[in-house]
Residue frames as qw, qx, qy, qz and C-alpha x, y, z in Angstrom:
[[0.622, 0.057, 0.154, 0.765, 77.36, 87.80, 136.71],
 [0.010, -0.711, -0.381, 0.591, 77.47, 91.50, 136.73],
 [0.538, 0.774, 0.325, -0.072, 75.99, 93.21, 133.85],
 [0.403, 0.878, -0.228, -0.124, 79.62, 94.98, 132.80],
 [0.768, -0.221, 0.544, 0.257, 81.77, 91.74, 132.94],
 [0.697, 0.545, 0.366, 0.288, 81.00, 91.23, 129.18],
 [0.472, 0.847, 0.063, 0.238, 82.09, 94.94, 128.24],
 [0.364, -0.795, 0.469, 0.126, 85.39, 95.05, 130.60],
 [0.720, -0.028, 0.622, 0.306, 86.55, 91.83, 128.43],
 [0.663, 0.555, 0.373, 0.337, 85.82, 93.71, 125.23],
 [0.103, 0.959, -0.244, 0.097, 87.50, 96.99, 126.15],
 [0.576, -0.553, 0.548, 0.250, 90.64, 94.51, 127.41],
 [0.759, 0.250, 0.595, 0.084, 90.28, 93.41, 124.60],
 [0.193, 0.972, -0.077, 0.106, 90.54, 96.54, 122.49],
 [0.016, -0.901, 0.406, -0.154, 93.39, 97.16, 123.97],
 [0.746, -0.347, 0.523, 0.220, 95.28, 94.23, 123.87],
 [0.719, 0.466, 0.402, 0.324, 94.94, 94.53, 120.07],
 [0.167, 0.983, -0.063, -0.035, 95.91, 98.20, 120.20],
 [0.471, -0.636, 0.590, 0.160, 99.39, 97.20, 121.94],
 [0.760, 0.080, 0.611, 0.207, 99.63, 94.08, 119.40],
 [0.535, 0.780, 0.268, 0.183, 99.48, 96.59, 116.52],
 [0.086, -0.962, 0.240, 0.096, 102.05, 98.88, 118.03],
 [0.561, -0.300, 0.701, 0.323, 104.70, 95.61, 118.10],
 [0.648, 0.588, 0.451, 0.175, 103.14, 94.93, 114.44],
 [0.345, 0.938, -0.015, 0.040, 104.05, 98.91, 113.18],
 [0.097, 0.897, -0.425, -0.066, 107.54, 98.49, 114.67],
 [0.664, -0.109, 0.657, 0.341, 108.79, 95.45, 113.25],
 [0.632, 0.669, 0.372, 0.122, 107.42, 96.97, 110.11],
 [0.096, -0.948, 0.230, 0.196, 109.44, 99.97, 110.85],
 [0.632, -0.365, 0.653, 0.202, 112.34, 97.52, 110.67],
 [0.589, 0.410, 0.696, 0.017, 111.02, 95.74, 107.79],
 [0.461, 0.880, 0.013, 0.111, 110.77, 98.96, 105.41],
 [0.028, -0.908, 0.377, 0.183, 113.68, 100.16, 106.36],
 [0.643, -0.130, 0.749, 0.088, 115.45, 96.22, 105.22],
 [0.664, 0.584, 0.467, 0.002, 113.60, 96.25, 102.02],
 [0.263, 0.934, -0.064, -0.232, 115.02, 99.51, 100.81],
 [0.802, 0.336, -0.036, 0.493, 118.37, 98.76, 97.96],
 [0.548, -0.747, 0.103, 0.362, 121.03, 100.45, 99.69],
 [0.511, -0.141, 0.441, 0.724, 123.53, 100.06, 96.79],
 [0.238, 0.525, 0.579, 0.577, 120.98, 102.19, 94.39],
 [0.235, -0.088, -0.303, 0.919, 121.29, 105.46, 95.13],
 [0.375, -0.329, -0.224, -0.837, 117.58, 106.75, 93.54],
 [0.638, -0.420, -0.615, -0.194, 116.02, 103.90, 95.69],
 [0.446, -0.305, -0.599, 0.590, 117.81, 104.88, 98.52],
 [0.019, -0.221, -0.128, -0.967, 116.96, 108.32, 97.86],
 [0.420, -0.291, -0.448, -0.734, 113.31, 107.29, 97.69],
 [0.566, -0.331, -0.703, 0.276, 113.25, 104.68, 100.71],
 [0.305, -0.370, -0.629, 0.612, 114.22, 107.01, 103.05],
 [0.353, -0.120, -0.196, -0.907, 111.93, 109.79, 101.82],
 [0.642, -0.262, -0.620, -0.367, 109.24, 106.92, 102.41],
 [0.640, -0.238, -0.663, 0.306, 110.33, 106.02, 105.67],
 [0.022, 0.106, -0.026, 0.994, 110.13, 109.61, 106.94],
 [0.362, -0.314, -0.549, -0.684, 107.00, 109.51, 105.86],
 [0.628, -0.158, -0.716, -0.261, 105.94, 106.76, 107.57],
 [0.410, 0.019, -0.573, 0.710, 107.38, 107.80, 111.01],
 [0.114, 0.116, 0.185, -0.969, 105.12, 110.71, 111.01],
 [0.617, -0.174, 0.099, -0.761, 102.26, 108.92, 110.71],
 [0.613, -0.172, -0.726, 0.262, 103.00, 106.03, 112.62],
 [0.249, -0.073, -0.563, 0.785, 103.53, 108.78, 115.33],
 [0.374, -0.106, 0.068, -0.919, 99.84, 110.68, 114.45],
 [0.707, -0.106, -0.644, -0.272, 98.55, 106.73, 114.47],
 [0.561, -0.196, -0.683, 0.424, 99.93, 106.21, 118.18],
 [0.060, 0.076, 0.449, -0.888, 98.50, 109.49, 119.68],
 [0.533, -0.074, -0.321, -0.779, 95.33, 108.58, 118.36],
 [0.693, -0.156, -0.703, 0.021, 95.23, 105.10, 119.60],
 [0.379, 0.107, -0.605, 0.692, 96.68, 106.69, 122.61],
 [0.213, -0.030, 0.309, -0.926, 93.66, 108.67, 123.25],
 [0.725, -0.161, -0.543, -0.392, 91.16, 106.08, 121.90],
 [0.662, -0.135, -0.702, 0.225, 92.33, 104.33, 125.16],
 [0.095, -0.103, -0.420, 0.897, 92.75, 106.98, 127.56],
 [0.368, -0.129, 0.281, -0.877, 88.82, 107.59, 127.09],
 [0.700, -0.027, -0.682, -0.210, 88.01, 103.88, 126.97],
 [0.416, -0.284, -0.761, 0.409, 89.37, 103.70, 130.50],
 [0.254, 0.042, 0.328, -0.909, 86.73, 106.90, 131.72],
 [0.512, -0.213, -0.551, -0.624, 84.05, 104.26, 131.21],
 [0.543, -0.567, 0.275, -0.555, 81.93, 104.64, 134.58],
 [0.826, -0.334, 0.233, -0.390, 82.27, 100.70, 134.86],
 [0.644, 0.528, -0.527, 0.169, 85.94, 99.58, 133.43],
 [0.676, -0.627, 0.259, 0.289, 88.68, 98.18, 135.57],
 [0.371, 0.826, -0.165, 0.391, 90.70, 99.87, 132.41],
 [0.190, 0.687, -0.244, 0.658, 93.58, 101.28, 133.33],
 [0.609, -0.761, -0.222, 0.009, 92.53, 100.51, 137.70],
 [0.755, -0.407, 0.018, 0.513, 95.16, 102.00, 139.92],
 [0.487, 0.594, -0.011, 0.640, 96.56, 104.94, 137.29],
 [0.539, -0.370, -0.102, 0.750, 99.11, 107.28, 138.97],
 [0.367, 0.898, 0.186, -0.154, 99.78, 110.47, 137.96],
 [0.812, 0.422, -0.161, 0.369, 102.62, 110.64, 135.89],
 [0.008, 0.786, -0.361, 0.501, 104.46, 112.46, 139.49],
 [0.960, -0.199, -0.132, -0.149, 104.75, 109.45, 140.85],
 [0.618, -0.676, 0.351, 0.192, 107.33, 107.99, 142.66],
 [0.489, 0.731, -0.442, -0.176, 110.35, 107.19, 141.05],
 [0.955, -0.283, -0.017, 0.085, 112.14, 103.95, 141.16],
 [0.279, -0.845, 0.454, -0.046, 115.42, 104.38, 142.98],
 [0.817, -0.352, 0.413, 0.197, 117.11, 101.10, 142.74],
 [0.344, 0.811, -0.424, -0.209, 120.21, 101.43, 140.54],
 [0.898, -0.112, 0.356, 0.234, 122.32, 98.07, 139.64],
 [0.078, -0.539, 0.574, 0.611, 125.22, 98.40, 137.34],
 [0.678, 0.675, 0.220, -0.189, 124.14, 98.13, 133.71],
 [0.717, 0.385, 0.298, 0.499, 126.15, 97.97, 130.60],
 [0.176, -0.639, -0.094, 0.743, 128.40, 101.02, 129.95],
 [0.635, 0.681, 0.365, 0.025, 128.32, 102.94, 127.09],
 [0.581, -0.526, 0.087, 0.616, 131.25, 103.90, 125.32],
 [0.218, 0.975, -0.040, 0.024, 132.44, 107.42, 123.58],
 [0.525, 0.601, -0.263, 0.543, 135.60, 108.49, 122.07],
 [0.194, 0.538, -0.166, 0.803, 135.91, 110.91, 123.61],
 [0.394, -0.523, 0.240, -0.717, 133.14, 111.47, 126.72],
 [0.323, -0.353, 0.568, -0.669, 132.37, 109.69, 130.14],
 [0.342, -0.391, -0.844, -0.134, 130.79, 105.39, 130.31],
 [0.570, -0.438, -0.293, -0.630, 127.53, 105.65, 131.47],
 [0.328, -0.284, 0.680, -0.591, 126.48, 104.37, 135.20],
 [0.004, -0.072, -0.993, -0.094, 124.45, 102.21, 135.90],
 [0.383, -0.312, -0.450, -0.744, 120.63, 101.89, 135.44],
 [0.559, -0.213, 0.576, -0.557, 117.77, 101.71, 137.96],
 [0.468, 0.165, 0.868, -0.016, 115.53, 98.03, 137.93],
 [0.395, 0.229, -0.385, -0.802, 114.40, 97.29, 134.72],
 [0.046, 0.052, 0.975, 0.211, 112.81, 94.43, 135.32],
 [0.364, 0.697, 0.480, -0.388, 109.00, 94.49, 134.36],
 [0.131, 0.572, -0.232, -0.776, 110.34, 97.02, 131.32],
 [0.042, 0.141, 0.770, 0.621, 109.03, 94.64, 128.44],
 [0.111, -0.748, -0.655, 0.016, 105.28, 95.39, 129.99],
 [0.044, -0.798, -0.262, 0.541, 105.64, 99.10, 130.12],
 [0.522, 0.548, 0.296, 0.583, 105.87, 101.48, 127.16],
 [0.286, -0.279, -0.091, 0.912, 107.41, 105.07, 127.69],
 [0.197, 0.742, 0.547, 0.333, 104.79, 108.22, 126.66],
 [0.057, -0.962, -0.182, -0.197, 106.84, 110.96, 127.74],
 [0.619, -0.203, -0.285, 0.703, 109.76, 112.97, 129.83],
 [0.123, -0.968, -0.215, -0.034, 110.61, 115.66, 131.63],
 [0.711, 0.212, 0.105, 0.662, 113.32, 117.58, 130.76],
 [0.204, 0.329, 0.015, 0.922, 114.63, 121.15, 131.66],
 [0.172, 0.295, 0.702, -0.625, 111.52, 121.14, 134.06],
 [0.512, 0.289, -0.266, -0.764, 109.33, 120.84, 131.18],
 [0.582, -0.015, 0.809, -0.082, 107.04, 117.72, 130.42],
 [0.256, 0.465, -0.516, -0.672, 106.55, 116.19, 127.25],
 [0.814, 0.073, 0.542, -0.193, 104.62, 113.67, 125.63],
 [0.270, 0.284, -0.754, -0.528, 105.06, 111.24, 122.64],
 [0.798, 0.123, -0.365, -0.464, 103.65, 108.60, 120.99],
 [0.811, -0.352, 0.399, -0.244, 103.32, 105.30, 123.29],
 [0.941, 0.292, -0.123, 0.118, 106.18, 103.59, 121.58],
 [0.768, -0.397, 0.178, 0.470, 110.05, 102.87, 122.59],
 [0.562, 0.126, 0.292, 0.763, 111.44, 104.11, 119.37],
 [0.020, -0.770, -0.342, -0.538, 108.92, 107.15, 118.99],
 [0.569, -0.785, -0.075, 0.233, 110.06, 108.23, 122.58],
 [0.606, -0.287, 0.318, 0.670, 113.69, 108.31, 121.49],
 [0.238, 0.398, 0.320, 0.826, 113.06, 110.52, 118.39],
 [0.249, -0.840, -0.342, -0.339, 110.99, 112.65, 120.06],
 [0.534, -0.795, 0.196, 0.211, 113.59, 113.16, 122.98],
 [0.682, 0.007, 0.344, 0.645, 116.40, 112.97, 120.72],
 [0.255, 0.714, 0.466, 0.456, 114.69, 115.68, 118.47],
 [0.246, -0.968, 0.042, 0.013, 113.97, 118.11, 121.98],
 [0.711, -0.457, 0.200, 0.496, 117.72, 117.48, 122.52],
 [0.558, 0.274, 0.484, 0.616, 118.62, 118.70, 119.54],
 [0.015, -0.853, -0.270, -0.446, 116.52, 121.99, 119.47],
 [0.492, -0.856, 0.012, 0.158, 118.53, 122.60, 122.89],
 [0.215, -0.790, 0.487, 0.305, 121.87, 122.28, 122.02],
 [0.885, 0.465, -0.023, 0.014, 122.73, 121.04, 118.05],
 [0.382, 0.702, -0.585, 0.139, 126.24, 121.74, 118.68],
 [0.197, -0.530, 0.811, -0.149, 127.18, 119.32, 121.55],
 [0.783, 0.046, 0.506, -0.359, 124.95, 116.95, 119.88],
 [0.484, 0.743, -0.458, -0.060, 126.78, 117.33, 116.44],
 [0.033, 0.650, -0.736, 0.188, 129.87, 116.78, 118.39],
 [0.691, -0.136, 0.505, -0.500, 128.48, 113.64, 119.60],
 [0.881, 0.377, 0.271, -0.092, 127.68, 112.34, 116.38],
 [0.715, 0.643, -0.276, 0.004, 130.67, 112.96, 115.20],
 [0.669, -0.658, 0.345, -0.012, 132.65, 111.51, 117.47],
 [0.203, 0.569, -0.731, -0.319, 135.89, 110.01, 115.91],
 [0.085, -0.077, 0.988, -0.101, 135.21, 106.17, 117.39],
 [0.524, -0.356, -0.359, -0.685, 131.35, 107.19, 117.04],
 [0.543, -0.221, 0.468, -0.661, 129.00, 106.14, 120.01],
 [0.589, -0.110, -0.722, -0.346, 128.06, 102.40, 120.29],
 [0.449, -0.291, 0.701, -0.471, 126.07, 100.45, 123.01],
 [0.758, -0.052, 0.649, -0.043, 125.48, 96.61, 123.00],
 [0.609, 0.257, 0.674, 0.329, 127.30, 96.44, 119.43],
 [0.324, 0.703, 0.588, 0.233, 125.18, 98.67, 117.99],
 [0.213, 0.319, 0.109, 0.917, 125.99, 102.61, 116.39],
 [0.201, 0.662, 0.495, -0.526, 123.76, 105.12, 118.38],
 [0.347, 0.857, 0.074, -0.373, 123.86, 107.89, 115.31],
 [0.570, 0.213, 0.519, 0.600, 125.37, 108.10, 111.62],
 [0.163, 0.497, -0.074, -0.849, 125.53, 111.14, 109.35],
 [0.543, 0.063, -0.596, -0.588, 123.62, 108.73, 106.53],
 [0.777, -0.155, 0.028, -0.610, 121.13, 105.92, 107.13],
 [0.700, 0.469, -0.516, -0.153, 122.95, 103.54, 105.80],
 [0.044, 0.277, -0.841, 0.463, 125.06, 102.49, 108.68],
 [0.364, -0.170, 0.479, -0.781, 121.97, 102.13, 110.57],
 [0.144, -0.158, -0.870, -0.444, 119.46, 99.30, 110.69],
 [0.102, 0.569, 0.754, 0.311, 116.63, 101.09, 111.69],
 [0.305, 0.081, -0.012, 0.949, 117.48, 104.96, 111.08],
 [0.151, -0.788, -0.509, 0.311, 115.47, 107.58, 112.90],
 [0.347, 0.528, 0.187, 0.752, 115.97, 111.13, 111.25],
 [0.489, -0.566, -0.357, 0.560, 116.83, 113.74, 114.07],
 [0.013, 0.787, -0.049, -0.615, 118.24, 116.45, 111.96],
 [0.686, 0.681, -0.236, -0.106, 119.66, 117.28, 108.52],
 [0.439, 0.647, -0.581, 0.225, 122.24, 114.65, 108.37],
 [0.212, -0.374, 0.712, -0.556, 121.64, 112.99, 111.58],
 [0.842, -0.192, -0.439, -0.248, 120.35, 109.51, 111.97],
 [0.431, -0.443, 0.475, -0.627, 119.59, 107.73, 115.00],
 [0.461, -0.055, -0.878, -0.119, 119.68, 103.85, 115.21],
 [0.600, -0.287, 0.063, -0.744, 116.11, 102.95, 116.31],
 [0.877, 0.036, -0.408, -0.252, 116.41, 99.20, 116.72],
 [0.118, 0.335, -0.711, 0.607, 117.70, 99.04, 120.54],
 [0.437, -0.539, -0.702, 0.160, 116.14, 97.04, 123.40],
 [0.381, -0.869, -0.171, -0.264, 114.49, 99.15, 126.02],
 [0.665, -0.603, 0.140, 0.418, 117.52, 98.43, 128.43],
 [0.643, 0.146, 0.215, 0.721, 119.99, 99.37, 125.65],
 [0.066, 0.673, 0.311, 0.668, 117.96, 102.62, 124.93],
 [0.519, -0.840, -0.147, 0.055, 117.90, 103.47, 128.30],
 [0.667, -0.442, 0.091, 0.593, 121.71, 103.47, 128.98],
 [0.318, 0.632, 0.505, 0.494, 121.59, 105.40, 125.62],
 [0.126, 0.763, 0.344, 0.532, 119.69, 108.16, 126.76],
 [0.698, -0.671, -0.063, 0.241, 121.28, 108.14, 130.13],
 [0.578, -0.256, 0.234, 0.739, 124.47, 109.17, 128.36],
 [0.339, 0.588, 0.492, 0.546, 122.94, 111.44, 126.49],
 [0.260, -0.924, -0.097, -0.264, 121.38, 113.79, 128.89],
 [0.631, -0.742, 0.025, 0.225, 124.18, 113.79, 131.26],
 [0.629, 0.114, 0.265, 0.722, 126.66, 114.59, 128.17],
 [0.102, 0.659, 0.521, 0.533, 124.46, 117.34, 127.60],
 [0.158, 0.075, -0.440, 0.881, 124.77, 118.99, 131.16],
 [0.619, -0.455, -0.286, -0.572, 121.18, 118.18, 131.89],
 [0.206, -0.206, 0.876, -0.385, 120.90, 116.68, 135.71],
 [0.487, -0.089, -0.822, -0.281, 120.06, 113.32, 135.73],
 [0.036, 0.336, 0.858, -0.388, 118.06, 113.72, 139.13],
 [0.361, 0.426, 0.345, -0.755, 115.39, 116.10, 137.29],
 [0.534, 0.281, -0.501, -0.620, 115.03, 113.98, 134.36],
 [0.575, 0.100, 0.752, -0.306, 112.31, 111.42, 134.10],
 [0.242, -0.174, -0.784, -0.545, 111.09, 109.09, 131.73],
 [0.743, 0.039, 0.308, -0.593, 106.86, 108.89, 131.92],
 [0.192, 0.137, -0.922, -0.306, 106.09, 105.29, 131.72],
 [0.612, -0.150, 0.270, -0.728, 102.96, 102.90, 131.42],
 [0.331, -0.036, 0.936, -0.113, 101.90, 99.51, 131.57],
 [0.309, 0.023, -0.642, -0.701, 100.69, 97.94, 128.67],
 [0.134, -0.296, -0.945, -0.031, 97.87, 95.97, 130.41],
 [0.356, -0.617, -0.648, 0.269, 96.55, 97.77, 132.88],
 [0.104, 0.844, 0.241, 0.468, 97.28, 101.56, 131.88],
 [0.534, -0.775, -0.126, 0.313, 98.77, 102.23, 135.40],
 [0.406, 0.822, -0.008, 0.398, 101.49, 105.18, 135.34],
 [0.640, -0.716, -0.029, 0.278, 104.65, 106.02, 137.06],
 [0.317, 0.891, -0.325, 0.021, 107.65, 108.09, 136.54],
 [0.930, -0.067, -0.058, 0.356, 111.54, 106.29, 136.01],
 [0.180, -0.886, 0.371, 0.213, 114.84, 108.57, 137.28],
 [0.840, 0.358, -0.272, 0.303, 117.85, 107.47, 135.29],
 [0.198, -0.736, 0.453, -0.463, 120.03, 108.92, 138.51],
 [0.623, 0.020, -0.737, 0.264, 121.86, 106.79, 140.84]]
């Protein structure tokens, strides 16, 4: 057997537990935000002061992990990570019809390219405005973090957004609230601006697919960066038809 069998099982290893902790921090996410008394206004007060908290260093916990792996897989004799792309990779083009999202006031979404495969890949970036960006390897930490740049570009048609009269829902669920409360697992964007964090990956796509293209961003020069929880490999997703 060849002498780095043993230590490719214990760096998969590694990193199967890393991923298993990330599903662990956001159910907890969930989980605090559930606990917190909603009818008591100091607790609520305090909760979401806590949960805040916690966001921001959940998110300095996932760029840490993020690089704990990323030089786990520059060991001379891993199959880590085999096959990584660079995050300019192709883009995946196919585009079925998807769920729409509806607004008062603005435009259903299109449809989405293939998600299938999308529970094995976590998002760790985009590129936006011809700028790239990274976040923490996590579904909901992507969305605040691109919710957040969106915001620094243009708070007023994102305002307008949130305040839509009918507000913004997709599968059911509120995208944004001016309290937490509505929300069941509220992402703080601005003063007054919450973001419901507790969307599948396909839901959060169509999501941000109506976002940017409400926003007068073109959807053929935004990309999501995405990777594969197993195997580390990297490629870039177009939300364009």
């Amino acid at each position: 057997m060849p002498e780095h069998a043993g230590i490719d099982g214990k760096l998969q290893e590694v990193e199967d537990q890393v991923e298993q902790l990330r599903e662990r921090l956001t159910h907890l996410s969930s989980a605090i935000w559930q606990s917190i008394d909603h009818d008591n206004p100091a607790h609520l007060e305090t909760g979401v002061r806590f949960k805040q908290a916690y966001n921001e260093q959940r998110g300095v916990l996932e760029a840490a992990m993020e690089q704990l792996l990323a030089f786990l897989r520059e060991y001379p004799s891993s199959n880590l990570g085999a096959g990584v792309a660079e995050p300019g990779g192709e883009a995946v083009e196919t585009a079925p019809e998807g769920p729409a999202v509806p607004g008062a006031d603005g435009p259903a979404a299109a449809g989405l390219p293939d998600t299938s495969g999308l529970d094995q890949k976590v998002p760790f970036g985009f590129v936006l405005g011809g700028q790239t960006y990274t976040s923490a390897s996590a579904w909901p930490l992507f969305y605040e973090a691109l919710l957040q740049e969106l915001y620094s570009r243009a708070p007023e048609q994102l305002t307008r957004l949130v305040d839509a009269p009918d507000g913004l829902a997709v599968e059911g669920k509120r995208l944004f609230a001016r309290v937490p409360d509505p929300l069941d697992d509220p992402l703080p964007i601005a003063d007054a601006i919450f973001a419901e964090a507790d969307l599948a990956p396909q839901s959060m796509l169509q999501a941000v697919k109506y976002l940017v293209s409400s926003l007068d961003y073109s959807l053929e020069s935004f990309k999501i960066l995405l990777k594969e929880k197993n195997r580390g490999t990297v490629e870039t997703m177009s939300l364009a038809n």
